[in-house]
C-alpha positions as CSV (number, residue, x, y, z in Angstrom):
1,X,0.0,0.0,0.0
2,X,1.5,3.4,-0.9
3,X,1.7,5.8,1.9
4,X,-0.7,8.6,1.6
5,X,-0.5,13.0,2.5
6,X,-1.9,12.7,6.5
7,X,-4.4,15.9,5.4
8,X,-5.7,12.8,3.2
9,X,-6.3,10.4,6.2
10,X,-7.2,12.8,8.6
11,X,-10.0,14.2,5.7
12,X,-11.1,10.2,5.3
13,X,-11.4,9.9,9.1
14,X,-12.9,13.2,9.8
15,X,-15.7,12.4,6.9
16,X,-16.2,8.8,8.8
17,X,-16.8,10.4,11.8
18,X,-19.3,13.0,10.6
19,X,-17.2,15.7,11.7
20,X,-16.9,18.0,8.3
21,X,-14.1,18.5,6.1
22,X,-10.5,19.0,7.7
23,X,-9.6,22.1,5.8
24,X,-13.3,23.4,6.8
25,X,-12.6,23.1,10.5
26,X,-8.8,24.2,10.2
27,X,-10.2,27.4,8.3
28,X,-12.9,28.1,11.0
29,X,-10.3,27.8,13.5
30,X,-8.0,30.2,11.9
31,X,-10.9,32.6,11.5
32,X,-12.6,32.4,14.7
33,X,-10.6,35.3,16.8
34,X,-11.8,37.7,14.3
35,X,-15.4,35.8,14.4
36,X,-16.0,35.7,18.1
37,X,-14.2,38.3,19.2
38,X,-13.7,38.2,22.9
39,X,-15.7,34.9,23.2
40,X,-13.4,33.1,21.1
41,X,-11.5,31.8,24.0
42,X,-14.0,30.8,25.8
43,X,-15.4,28.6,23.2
44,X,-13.4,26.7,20.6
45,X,-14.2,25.2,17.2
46,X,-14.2,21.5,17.3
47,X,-16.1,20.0,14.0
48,X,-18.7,20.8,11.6
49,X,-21.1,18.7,10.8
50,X,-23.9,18.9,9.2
51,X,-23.0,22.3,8.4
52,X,-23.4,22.6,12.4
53,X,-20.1,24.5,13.8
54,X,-19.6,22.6,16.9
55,X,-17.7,24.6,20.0
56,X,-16.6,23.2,23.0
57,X,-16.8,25.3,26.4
58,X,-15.7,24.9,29.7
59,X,-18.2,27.0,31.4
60,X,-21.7,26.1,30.7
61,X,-22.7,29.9,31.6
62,X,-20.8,30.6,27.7
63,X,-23.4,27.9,26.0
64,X,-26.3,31.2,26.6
65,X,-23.2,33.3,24.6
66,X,-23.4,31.1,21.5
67,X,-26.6,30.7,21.6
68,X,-27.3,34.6,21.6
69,X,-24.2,35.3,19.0
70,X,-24.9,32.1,16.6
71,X,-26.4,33.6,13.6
72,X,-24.2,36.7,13.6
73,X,-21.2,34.3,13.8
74,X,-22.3,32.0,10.6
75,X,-22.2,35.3,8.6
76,X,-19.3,36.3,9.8
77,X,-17.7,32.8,9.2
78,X,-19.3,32.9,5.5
79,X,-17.6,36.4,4.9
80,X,-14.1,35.0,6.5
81,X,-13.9,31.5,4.8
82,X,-15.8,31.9,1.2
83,X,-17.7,28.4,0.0
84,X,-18.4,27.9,3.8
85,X,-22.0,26.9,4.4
86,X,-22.6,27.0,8.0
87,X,-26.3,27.5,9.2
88,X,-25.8,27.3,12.8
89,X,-23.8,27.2,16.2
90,X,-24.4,24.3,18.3
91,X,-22.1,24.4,22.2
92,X,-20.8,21.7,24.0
93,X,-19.4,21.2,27.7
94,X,-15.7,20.6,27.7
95,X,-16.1,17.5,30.6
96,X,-12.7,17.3,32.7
């Protein structure tokens, strides 16, 4: 078997696990200071799927910030990483 480009595998895994595109997460990660602002480290891109951004956060009182900032931040994202479809903002809690 001939070895492969890793940005190959990880996109093959990343596809099998429903979690979006490698180069559509590594993009919204690269454009999410400018996106969210202060926020942005307090809730950290971790896949898209479904064109879903998912964010993890460590403090559940954030989840009501995502919620509120959501649809302001999948424009934003649209205008930062053109041919990115993202129709809304789904958070997580980071568990320790």
């Amino acid at each position: 078997m001939e070895p492969r480009p890793v940005g190959d595998s990880l996109s093959m895994v990343a596809r099998e696990l429903r979690l979006g595109r490698a180069d559509e997460i590594e993009a919204v990660i690269e454009a999410w200071p400018r996106v969210a602002g202060r926020l942005a480290a307090a809730c950290v891109p971790a896949a898209v799927r479904d064109g879903v951004l998912i964010v993890t956060v460590v403090d559940s009182a954030v989840i009501e910030s995502v919620q509120w900032h959501g649809q302001d931040w999948c424009r934003r994202l649209q205008e930062e990483v053109p041919g990115l479809v993202i129709s809304g903002v789904s958070a997580r809690r980071q568990t320790p």
